[in-house]
C-alpha positions in Angstrom: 80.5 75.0 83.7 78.9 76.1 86.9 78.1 79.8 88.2 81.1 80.6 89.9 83.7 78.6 87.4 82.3 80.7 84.6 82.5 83.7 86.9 86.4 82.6 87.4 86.9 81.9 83.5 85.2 85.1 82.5 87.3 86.8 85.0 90.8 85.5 83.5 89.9 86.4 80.1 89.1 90.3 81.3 91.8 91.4 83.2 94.6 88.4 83.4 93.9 87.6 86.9 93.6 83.8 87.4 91.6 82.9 90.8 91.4 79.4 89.9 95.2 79.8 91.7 94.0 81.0 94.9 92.7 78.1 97.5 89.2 78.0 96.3 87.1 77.5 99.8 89.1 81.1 100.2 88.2 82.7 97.2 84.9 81.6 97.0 83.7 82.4 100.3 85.7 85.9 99.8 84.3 86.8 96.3 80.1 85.3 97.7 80.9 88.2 100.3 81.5 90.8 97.9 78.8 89.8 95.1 76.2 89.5 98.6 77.5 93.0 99.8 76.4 94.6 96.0 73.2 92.6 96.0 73.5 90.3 93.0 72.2 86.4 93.1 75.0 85.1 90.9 78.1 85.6 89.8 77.4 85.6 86.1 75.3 88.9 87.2 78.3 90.2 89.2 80.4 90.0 86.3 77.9 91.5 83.7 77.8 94.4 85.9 81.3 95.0 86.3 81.3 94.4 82.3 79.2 97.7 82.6 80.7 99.7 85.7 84.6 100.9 86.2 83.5 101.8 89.7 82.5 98.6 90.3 85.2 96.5 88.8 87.5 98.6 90.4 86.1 97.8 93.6 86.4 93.9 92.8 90.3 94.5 91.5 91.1 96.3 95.1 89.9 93.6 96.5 91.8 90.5 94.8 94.8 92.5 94.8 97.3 94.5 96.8 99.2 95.7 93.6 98.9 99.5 93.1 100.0 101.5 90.2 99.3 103.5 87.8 100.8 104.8 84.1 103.8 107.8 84.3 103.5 107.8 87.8 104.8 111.2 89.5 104.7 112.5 85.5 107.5 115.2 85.9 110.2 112.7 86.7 108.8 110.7 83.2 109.4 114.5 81.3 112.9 114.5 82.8 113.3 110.5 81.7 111.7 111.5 77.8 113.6 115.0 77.5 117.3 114.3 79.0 118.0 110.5 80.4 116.7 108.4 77.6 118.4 111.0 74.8 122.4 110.9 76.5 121.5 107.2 76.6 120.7 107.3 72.9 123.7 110.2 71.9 126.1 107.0 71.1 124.0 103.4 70.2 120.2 103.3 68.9 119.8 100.5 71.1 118.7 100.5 74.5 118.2 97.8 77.2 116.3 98.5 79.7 114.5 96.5 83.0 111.6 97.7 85.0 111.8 95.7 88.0 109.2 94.9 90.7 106.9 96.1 87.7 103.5 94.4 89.5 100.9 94.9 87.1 102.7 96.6 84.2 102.3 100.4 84.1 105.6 101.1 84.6 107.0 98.9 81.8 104.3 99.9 79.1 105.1 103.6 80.0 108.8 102.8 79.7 107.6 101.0 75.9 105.2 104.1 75.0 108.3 107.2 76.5 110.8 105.5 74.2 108.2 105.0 71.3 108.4 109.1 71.0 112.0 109.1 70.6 113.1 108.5 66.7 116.8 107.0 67.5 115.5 104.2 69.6 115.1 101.7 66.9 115.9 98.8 69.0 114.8 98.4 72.4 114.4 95.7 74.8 112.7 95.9 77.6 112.6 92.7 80.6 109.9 93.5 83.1 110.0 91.2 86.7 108.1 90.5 89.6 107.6 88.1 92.4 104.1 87.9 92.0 103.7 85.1 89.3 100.0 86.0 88.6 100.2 90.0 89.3 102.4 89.4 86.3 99.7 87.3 84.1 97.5 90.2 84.2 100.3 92.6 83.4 100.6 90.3 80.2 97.4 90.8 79.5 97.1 94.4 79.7 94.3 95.6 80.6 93.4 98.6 82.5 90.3 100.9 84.0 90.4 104.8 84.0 92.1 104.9 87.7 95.6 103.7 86.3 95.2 105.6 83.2 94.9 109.4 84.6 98.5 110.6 83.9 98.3 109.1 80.3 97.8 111.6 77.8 95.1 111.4 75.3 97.1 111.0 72.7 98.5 107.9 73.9 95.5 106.8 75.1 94.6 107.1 71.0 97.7 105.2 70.0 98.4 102.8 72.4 95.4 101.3 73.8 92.0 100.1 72.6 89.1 101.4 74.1 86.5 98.8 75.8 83.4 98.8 77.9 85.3 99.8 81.6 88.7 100.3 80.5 91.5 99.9 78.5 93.6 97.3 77.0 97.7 97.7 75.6 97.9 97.4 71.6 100.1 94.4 70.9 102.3 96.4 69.1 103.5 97.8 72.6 103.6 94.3 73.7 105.6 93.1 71.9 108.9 95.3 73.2 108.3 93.8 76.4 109.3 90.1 78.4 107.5 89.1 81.3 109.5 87.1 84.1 109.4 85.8 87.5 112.2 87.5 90.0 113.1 87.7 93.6 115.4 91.1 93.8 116.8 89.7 97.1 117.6 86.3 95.9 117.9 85.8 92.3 121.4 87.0 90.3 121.0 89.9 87.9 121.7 89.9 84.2 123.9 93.0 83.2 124.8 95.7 80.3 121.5 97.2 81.4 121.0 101.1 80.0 118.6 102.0 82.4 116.8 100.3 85.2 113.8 101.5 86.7 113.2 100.4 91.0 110.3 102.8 92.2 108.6 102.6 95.3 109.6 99.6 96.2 112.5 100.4 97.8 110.6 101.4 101.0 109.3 97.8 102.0 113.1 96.6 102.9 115.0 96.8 105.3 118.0 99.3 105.3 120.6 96.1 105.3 118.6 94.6 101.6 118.4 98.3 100.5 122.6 98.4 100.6 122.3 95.2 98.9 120.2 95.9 96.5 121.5 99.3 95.4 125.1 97.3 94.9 123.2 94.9 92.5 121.2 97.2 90.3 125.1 99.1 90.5 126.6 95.8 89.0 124.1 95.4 86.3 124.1 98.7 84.4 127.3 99.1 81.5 129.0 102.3 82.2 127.1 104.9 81.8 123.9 103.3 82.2 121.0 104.8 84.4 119.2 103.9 87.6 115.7 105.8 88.2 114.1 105.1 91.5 111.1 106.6 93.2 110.3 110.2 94.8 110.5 108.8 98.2 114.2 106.7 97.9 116.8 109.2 97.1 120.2 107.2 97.5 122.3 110.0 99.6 125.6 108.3 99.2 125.5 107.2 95.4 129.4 107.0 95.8 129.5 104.3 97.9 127.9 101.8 94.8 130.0 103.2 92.1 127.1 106.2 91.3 126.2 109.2 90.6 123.6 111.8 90.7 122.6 112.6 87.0 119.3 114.2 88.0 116.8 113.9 90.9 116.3 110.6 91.5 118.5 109.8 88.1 121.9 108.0 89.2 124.5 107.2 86.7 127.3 104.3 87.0 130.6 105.6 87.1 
């Protein structure tokens, strides 16, 4: 296997994300500018390096992808989700079902896993995690992640969660294993229903205000009764009514 093939393989197996997808003349001539720019004179070099340096590998994932998130994101609104949504959920079943959706590369999904992992009702959850991005979703299976995702993440979840490696972190299987993985287009694609609680943040913001209507009616349609839609800090719904919700909390809405 050549220098930059290797690079490609070694790549996949460290962080999920499979550039052998990408047009290679692209790629290639992308990913020679960035190992040039950092002064290395091969690729297996580039990737020993970033084997070694967060900053650098950080750099690299900016760079091959436009997917930004990070674990418990806006943390106070995850307190709220842990100490009042997810226990009236629980007051009347111990089993939740629950769907992150535009989850890009995971952390919202194995934060939904690890908040319900604290609560001793929940003995059966599900939890269906979607994107549009086929391969931003590859490396969500794979779970691996550097210090810049993990900063809301306390330490004792870090501990019991996650296994430390050189520049990062990667999921336990055990949190895994409450989750499935699978290709959606919100605008397009029907919903599946009798959700508990489904969690839309910060995506919201890229549509238009027509797909937003749209959208808010199908997430509306897919919870039971009862059930719970969390969206982010900037895409509070100011007419809940009008989709058959209700404020529950800020940013919490509840189907009638």
């Amino acid at each position: 296997m050549d220098d930059y093939n290797g690079f490609i393989e070694s790549i996949k197996k460290k962080t999920g994300i499979d550039l052998a997808q990408y047009k290679e003349a692209q790629m290639k001539r992308r990913l020679t500018s960035l190992r040039d720019k950092k002064d290395f004179d091969s690729f297996a070099s580039f990737f020993q390096a970033m084997s070694k340096d967060a900053a650098l590998l950080d750099e690299f994932l900016d760079k091959m992808t436009i997917n930004v998130s990070e674990f418990f994101r806006n943390p106070k609104r995850w307190e709220v989700l842990q100490a009042k949504i997810l226990p009236s959920l629980l007051q009347h079943q111990n089993r939740l079902k629950i769907w992150s959706a535009a989850c890009s590369t995971g952390e919202e999904p194995y934060s939904l896993a690890i908040t319900v992992q604290q609560l001793p009702k929940a003995s059966q959850v599900s939890i269906l995690a979607t994107d549009i991005d086929k391969l931003i979703l590859e490396r969500a299976k794979v779970g691996f992640y550097t210090d810049r995702s993990l900063k809301e993440v306390p330490k004792q979840h870090l501990d019991a969660y996650f296994t430390k490696e050189n520049v990062g972190y990667r999921i336990k299987d055990d949190v895994k294993k409450t989750i499935r993985f699978q290709q959606q287009n919100l605008l397009a694609d029907k919903f599946d229903t009798g959700f508990d609680l489904i969690v839309c943040r910060n995506v919201m913001i890229y549509f238009t205000e027509e797909a937003k209507d749209i959208l808010y009616q199908k997430f509306s349609d897919a919870l039971r009764p009862g059930g719970i839609l969390f969206v982010g800090s900037t895409e509070q719904i100011f007419n809940p009514g009008k989709y058959g919700l209700d404020t529950e909390d800020t940013f919490f809405y509840r189907k009638l």
